[in-house]
C-alpha positions in Angstrom: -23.0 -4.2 22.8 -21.7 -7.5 24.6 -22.4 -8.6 20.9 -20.6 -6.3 19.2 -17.1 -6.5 20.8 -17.1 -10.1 19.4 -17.2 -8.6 16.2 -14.9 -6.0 17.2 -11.7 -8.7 17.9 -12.6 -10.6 14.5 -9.2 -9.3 13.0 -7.3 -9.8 15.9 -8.4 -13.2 16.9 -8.5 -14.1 13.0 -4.6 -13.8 13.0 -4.1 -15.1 16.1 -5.5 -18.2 15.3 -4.1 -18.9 11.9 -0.6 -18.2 13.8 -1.6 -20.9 16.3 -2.3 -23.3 13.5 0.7 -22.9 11.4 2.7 -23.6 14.2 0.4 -27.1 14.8 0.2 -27.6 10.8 3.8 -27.1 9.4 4.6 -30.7 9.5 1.4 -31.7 7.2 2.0 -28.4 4.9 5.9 -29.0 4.3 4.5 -32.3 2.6 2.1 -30.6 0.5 5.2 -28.2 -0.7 3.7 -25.2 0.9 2.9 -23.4 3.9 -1.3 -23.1 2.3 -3.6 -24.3 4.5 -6.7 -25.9 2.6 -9.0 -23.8 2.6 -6.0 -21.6 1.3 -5.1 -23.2 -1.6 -8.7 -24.3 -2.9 -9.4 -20.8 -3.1 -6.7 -19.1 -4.9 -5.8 -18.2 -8.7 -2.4 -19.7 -9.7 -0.1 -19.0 -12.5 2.8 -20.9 -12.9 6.4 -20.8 -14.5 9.4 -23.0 -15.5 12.9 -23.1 -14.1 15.3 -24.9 -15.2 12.8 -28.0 -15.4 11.1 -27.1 -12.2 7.5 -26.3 -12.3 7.2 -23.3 -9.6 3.1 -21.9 -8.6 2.9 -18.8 -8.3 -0.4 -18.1 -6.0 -2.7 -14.9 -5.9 -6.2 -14.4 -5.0 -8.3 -13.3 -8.5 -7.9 -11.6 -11.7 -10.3 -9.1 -9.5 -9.8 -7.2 -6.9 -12.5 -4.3 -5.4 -11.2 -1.5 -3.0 -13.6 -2.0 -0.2 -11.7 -1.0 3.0 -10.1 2.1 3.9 -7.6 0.6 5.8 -4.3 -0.2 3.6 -3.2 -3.1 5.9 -6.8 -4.4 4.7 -5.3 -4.3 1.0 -1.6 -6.1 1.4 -1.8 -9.6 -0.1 1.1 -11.8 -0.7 2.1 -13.2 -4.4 3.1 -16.4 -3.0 6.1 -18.7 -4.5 4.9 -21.9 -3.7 8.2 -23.4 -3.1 8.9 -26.0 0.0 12.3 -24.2 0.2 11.5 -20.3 0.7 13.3 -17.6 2.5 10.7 -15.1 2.9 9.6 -15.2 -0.5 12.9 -14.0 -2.1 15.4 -16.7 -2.2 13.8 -20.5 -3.7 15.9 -23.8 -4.2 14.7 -25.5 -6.7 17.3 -28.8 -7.5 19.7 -28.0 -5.2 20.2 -24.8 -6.5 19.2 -21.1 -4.9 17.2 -18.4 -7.0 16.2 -15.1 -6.1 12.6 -13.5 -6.8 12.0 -10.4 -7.9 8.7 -9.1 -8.4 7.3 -5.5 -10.4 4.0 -3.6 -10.8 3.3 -1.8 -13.9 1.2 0.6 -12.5 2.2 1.0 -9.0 -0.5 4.2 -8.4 -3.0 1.2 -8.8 -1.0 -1.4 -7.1 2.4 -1.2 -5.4 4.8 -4.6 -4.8 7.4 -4.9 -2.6 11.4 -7.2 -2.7 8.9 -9.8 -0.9 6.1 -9.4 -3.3 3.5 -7.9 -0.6 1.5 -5.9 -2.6 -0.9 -3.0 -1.3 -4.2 -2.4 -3.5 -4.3 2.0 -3.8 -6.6 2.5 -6.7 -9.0 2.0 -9.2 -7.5 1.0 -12.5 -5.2 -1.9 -14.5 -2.0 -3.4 -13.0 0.3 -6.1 -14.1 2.1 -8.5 -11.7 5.4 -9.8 -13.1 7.1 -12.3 -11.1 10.8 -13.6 -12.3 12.8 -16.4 -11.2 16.0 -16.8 -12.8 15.7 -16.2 -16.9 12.0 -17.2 -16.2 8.7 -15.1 -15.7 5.0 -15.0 -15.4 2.4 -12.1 -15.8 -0.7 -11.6 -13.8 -3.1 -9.3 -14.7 -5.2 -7.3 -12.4 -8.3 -5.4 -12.7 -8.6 -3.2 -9.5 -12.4 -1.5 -9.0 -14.1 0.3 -6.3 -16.3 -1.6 -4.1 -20.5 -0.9 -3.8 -18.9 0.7 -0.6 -15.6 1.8 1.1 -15.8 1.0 4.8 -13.8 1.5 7.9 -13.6 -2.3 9.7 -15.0 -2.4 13.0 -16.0 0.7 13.2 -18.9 1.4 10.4 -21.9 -0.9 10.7 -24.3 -0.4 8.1 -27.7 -1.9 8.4 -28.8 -4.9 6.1 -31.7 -2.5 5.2 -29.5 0.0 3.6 -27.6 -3.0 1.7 -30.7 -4.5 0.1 -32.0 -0.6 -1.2 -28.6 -0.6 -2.5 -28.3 -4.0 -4.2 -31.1 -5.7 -3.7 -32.2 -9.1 -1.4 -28.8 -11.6 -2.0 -29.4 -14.2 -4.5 -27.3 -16.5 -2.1 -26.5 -16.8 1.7 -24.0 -18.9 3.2 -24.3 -19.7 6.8 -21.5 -21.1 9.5 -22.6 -21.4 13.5 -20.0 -21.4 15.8 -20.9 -22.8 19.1 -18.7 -22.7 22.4 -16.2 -24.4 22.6 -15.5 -24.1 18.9 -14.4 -20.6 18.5 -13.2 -21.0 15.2 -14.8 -21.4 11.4 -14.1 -21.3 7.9 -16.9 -19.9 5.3 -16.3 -19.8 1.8 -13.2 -20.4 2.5 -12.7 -17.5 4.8 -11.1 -17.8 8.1 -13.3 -16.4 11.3 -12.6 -16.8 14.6 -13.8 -15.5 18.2 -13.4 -15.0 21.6 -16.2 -15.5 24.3 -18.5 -18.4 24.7 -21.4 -17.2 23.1 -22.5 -18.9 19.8 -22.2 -16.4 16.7 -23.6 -17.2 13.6 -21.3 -16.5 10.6 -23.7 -15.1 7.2 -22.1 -14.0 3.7 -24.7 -12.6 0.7 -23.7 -13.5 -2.5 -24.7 -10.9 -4.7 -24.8 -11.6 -9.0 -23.6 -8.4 -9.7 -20.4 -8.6 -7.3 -19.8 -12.4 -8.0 -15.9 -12.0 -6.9 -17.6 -10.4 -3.2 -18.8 -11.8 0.1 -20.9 -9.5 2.3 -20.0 -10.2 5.7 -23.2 -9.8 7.7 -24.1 -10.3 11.3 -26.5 -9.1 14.0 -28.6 -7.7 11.0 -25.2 -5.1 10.3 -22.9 -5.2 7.0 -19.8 -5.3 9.1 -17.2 -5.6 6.6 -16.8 -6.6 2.8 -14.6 -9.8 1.5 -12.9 -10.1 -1.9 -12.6 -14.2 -2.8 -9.6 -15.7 -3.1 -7.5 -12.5 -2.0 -8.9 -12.2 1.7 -9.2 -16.1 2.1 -5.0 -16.3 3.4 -3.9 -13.0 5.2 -2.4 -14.8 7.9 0.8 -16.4 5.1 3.1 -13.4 5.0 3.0 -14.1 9.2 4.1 -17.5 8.5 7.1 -16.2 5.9 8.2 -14.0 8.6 7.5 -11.0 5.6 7.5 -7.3 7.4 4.4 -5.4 6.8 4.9 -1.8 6.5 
């Protein structure tokens, strides 16, 4: 049990520490032009568009995206305007001059988007992002699926035994062991960290037929279910100061 209720603060501790770290990192990121950590940026789909001569990245995390937790704070993402001048993801400078950003959904039954661009993932089906800045905009497609499974975080903890029946041995693991006093890690570009002093080890299965999916595993349990690129930078609409409701 002593175990488990490391497992049970991963959420909590996850933001807490990529808080703590934007307010150490800021300096370096304002250099790069945004407020993406590395492990951030490496792992996210990007689409781009022109204003007024000014290249401006659009970030998002895959043309994929499986419904795998029932929570729908576990399915807000941020289409992030990578801009080193941002007001909460609706006002941009770009050459001295100030642009507001809209965004739209074209199916907001499959995928709703808020004045900030927050989006929330509700169901299966085909969804169009449109972001526009100024007389500019750029489209990104979505395909929204259901997940091999639809789990309540922190709570459910299915045994590996009923995810191999299901799928199969992985074709892949990935491994991260986090030893005291390190209570932090990043895995395939996913940010974990803990509380405690005992040393966890971090596991993800890599399954072919889910290649956009990382089965978070430990103590022999599924314990929750990762989508690539979208789950790899929860903490940024902390950083933006963007209200989740």
């Amino acid at each position: 049990m002593k175990e488990h209720r490391h497992w049970y603060m991963i959420r909590l501790f996850m933001l807490l520490m990529v808080i703590l770290l934007t307010l150490i990192l800021i300096p370096c990121s304002a250099a790069d032009k945004t407020l993406l950590h590395s492990w951030e940026a490496k792992s996210l789909s990007v689409k781009t568009l022109v204003v007024d001569e000014s290249t401006v990245p659009i970030y998002y995390g895959d043309p994929t995206y499986y419904i795998t937790n029932t929570s729908k704070f576990s399915r807000q993402y941020l289409l992030y305007v990578g801009a080193s001048d941002n007001t909460q993801n609706r006002l941009i400078q770009l050459g001295g001059q100030v642009y507001e950003v809209s965004f739209s959904s074209s199916a907001p039954e499959v995928a709703s988007i808020d004045e900030y661009g927050l989006l929330t993932f509700w169901s299966e089906g085909s969804v169009v992002f449109t972001v526009t800045i100024g007389d500019s905009s750029v489209n990104m497609p979505v395909q929204v699926l259901e997940g091999p499974w639809v789990i309540e975080i922190l709570h459910e903890k299915m045994p590996t035994e009923d995810v191999v029946r299901a799928l199969g041995f992985p074709q892949h693991r990935t491994y991260s062991q986090v030893e005291w006093p390190n209570r932090a890690t990043v895995l395939d570009n996913i940010f974990y960290s803990f509380g405690g002093t005992s040393t966890i080890v971090v596991e993800h299965w890599h399954h072919d037929q889910y290649p956009s999916l990382l089965f978070g595993i430990a103590y022999h349990r599924l314990l929750t279910i990762y989508n690539k690129g979208w789950d790899s930078y929860e903490g940024l609409p902390y950083r933006l100061g963007i209200p989740r409701g």
